[in-house]
C-alpha positions in Angstrom: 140.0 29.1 -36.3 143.3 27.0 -36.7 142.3 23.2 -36.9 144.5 20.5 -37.7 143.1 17.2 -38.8 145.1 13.5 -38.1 143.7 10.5 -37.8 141.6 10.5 -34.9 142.4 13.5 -34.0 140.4 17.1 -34.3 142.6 20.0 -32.7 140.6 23.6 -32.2 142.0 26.8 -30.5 139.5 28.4 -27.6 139.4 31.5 -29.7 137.7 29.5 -32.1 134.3 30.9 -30.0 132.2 28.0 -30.6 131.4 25.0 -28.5 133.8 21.9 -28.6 131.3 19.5 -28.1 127.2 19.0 -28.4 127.1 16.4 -30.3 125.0 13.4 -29.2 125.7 11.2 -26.2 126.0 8.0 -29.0 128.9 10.2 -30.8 132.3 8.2 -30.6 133.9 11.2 -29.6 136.0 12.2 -26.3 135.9 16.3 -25.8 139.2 17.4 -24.1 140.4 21.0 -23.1 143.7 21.1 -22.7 146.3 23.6 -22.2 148.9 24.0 -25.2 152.4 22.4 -25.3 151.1 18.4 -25.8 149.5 18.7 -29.3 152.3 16.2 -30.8 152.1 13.7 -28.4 147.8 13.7 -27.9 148.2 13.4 -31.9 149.9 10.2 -32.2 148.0 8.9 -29.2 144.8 10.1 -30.7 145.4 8.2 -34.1 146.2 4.4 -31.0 143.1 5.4 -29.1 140.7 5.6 -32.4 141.9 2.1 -33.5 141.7 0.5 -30.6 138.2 1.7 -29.5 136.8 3.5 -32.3 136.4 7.1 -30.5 137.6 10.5 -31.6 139.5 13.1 -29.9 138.6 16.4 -30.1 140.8 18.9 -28.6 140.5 22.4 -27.3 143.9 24.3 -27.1 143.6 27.3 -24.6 145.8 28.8 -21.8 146.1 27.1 -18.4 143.7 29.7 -17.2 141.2 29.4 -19.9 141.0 25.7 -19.7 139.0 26.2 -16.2 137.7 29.5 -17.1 135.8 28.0 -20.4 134.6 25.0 -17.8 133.3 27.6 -15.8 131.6 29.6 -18.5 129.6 25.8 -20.1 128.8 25.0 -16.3 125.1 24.9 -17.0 125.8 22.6 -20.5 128.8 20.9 -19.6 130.5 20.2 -23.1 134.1 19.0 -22.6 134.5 15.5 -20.9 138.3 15.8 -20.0 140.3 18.7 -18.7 143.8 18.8 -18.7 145.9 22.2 -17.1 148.6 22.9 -14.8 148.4 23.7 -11.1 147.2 25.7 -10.0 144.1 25.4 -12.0 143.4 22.1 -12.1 143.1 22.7 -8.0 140.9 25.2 -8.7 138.8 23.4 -10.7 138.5 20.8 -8.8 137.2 23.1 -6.0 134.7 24.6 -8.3 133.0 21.5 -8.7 134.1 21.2 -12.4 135.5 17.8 -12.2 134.3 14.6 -11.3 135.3 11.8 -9.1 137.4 9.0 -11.0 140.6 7.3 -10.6 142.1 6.2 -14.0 143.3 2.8 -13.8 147.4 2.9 -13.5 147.1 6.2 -11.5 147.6 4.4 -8.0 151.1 4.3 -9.8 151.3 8.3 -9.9 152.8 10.4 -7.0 150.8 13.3 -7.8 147.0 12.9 -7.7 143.9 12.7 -6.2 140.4 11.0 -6.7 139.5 13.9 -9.2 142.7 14.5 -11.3 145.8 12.4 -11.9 149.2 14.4 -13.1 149.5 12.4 -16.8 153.2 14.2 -17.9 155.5 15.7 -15.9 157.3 18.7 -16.7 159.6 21.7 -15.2 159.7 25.2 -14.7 162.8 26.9 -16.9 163.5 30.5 -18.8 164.7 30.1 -22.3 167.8 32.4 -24.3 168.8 33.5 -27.3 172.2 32.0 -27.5 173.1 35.0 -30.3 172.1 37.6 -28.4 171.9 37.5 -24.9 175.3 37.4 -24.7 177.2 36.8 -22.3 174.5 34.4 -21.3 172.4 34.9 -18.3 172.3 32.6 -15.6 171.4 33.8 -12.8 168.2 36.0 -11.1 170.3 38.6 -10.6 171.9 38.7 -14.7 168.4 39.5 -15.6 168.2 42.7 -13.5 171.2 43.7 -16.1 169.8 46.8 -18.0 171.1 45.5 -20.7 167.8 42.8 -20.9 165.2 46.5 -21.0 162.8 45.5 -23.6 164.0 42.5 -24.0 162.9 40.4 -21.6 159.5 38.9 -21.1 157.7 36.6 -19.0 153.7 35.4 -18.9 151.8 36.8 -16.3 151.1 35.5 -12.8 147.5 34.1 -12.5 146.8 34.2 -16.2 149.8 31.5 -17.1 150.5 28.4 -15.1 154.3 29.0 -16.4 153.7 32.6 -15.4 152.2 31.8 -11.6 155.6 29.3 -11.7 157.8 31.6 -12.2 156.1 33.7 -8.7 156.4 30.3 -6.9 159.7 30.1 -7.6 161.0 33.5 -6.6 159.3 33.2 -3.5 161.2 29.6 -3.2 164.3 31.2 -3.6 163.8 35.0 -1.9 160.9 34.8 0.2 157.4 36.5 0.2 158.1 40.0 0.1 161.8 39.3 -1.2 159.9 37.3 -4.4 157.5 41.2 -4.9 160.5 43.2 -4.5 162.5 41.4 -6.9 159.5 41.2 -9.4 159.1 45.3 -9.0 163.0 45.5 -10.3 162.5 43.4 -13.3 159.5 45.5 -14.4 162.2 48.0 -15.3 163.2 45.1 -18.0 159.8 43.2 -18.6 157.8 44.4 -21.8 154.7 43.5 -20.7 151.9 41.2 -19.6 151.6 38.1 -21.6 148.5 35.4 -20.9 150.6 32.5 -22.9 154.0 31.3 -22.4 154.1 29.4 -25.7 153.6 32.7 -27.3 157.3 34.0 -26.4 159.2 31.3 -27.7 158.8 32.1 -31.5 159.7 36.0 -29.7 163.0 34.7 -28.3 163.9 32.3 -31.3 163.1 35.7 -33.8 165.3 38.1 -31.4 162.5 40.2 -30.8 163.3 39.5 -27.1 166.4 38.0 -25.5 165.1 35.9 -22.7 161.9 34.6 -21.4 159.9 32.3 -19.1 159.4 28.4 -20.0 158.2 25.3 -19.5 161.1 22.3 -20.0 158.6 20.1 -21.9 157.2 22.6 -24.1 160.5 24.4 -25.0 162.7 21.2 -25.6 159.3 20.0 -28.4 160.3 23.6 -30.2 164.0 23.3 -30.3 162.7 19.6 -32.2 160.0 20.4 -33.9 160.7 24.0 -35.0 164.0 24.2 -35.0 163.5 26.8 -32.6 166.8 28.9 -31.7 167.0 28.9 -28.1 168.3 27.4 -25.5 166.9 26.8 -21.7 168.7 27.3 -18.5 167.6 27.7 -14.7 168.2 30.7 -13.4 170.5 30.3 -9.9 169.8 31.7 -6.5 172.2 34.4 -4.7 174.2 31.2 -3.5 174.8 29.9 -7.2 171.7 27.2 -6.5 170.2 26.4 -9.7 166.5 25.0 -8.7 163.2 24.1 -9.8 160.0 22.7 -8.9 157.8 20.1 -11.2 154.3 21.6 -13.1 152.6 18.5 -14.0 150.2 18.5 -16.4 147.1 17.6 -14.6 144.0 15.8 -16.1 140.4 15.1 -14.7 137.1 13.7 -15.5 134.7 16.4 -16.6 131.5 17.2 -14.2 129.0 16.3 -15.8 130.7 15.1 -18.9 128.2 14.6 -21.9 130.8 11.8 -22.8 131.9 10.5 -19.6 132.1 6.9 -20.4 134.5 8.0 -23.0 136.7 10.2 -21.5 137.0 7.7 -18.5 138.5 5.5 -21.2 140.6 8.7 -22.8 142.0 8.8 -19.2 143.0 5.1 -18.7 144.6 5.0 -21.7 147.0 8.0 -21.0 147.8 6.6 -17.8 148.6 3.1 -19.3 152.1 2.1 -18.9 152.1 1.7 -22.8 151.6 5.2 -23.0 153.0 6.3 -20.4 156.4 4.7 -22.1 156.3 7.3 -24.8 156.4 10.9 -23.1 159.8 10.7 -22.7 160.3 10.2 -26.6 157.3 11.9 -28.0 156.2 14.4 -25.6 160.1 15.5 -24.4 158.7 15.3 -20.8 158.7 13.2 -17.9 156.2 9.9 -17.2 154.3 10.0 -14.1 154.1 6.3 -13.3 156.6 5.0 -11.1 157.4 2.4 -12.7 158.2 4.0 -16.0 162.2 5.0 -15.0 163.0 8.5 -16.1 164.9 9.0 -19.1 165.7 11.6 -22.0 166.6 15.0 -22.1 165.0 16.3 -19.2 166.0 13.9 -16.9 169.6 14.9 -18.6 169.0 19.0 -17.7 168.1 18.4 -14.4 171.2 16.9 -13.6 172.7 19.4 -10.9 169.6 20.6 -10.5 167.4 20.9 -6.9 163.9 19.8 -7.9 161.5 21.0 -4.5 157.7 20.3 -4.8 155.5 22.8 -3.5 152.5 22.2 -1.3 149.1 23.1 -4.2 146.8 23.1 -1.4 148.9 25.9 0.0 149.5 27.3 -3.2 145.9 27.6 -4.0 144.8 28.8 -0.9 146.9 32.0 -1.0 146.9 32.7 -4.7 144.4 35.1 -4.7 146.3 37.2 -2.5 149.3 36.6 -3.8 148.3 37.6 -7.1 147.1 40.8 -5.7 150.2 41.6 -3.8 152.1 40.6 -7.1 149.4 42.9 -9.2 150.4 45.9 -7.0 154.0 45.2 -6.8 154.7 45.6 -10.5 152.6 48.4 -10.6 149.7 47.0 -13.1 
């Protein structure tokens, strides 16, 4: 089990194969599953939440997927009382019945929610490069066809990655259903493999054991910072010489049946405060959700030039199931 301690702050992987929580409903605690990519920023934010109401946070580091999927598995005995993924899973767990009704002050300031999850940081589908070796550089859906990328390309799986389902949404964006499975079948030739995690290929492309892979903005632009990670992100263009993108909030919601609900209602409040809010763009390198925290940083700086479309989740969700399937039999898995 990796576990970092800060003030305030207890971070655990899911592999870790224990329960996050069980502790008794007086415990100043807050459980939160979480997908990976905000550790930093809950960290500081951890250490101004303890002081200013004397609760912990406990953290549970999975995969988009696994964030619902470990919900799912603890239905019976509920022990996290905030989850936080990407779309579409928090959609899907908010069909499930795995989160609860509550609308965090602040979030009738946020595009992006509903009376059971609120979108707390925004962030951006990308693929990331080795600047050394993928040379020239690719920048376009087509350069990554190049035999030149076999074995050395890799992107996280549809349906197990948000990034991953992303990067399915996009290509049907840009080519179409069928066009999105037929491009998908030619890059097999290149891709080396499945991969559940997204976050996993970045210390892969930064090494050189691959060239190019699939990211997330946010998550990639905290590497480059805080591991002096050697890569560099770009958005692949369309046939046309569009570069585009859509936005993959992270999402969080109000356990079902939360064994500390009263504290993770307070653990969501304070993320949507405008205080807070005021430091993604600086701590978390991504994007606030409140509108009337102005965009700023280096994201709103790479998306200059670029087309930003939003796609409809309820739509998303409703299909991906079959999607995946068609996606599944495309690629020949």
């Amino acid at each position: 089990m990796r576990k970092v301690s800060a003030v305030g702050l207890l971070l655990l992987t899911a592999a870790c194969g224990g329960t996050a929580g069980g502790s008794a409903d007086g415990d100043r605690t807050v459980t939160v599953y979480t997908v990976d990519g905000l550790a930093g920023w809950y960290g500081k934010r951890a250490e101004e939440f303890q002081a200013k109401t004397g609760i912990t946070v406990r953290l549970v580091e999975s995969g988009s997927g696994e964030v619902v999927t470990r919900a799912e598995r603890e239905r019976a005995n509920p022990q996290a009382d905030v989850l936080v993924t990407l779309p579409p899973f928090i959609q899907r767990a908010s069909d499930a019945g795995l989160l609860a009704d509550y609308a965090p002050a602040g979030s009738d300031k946020v595009a992006d929610r509903t009376g059971r999850y609120t979108a707390i940081v925004n962030n951006y589908l990308n693929f990331i490069r080795n600047p050394k070796l993928a040379t020239p550089a690719p920048t376009s859906w087509q350069d990554l066809l190049d035999p030149r990328f076999k074995g050395r390309l890799q992107y996280s799986t549809p349906g197990q990655a948000g990034d991953g389902t992303a990067v399915l949404l996009q290509l049907k964006h840009v080519y179409g259903d069928q066009g999105a499975l037929d491009y998908l079948a030619r890059l097999e030739a290149n891709n080396v493999g499945p991969s559940s995690s997204t976050g996993k290929l970045q210390p892969k492309v930064s090494k050189g054991e691959i060239w190019v892979a699939n990211g997330d903005l946010q998550m990639n632009l905290t590497s480059i910072r805080d591991d002096r990670s050697e890569f560099e992100v770009f958005f692949p263009a369309d046939d046309r010489g569009v570069r585009s993108t859509f936005a993959i909030p992270y999402f969080a919601g109000l356990a079902a049946g939360a064994p500390h609900a009263d504290n993770g209602r307070r653990f969501l409040d304070f993320l949507l405060s405008e205080e807070v809010q005021r430091t993604v763009a600086t701590d978390a390198l991504g994007q606030a959700t409140r509108s009337d925290v102005p965009a700023q940083g280096p994201i709103a700086e790479l998306l200059a030039g670029v087309e930003v479309w939003r796609p409809d989740w309820t739509a998303v969700v409703a299909t991906l199931d079959a999607d995946i399937a068609a996606y599944t039999k495309a690629v020949g898995r």
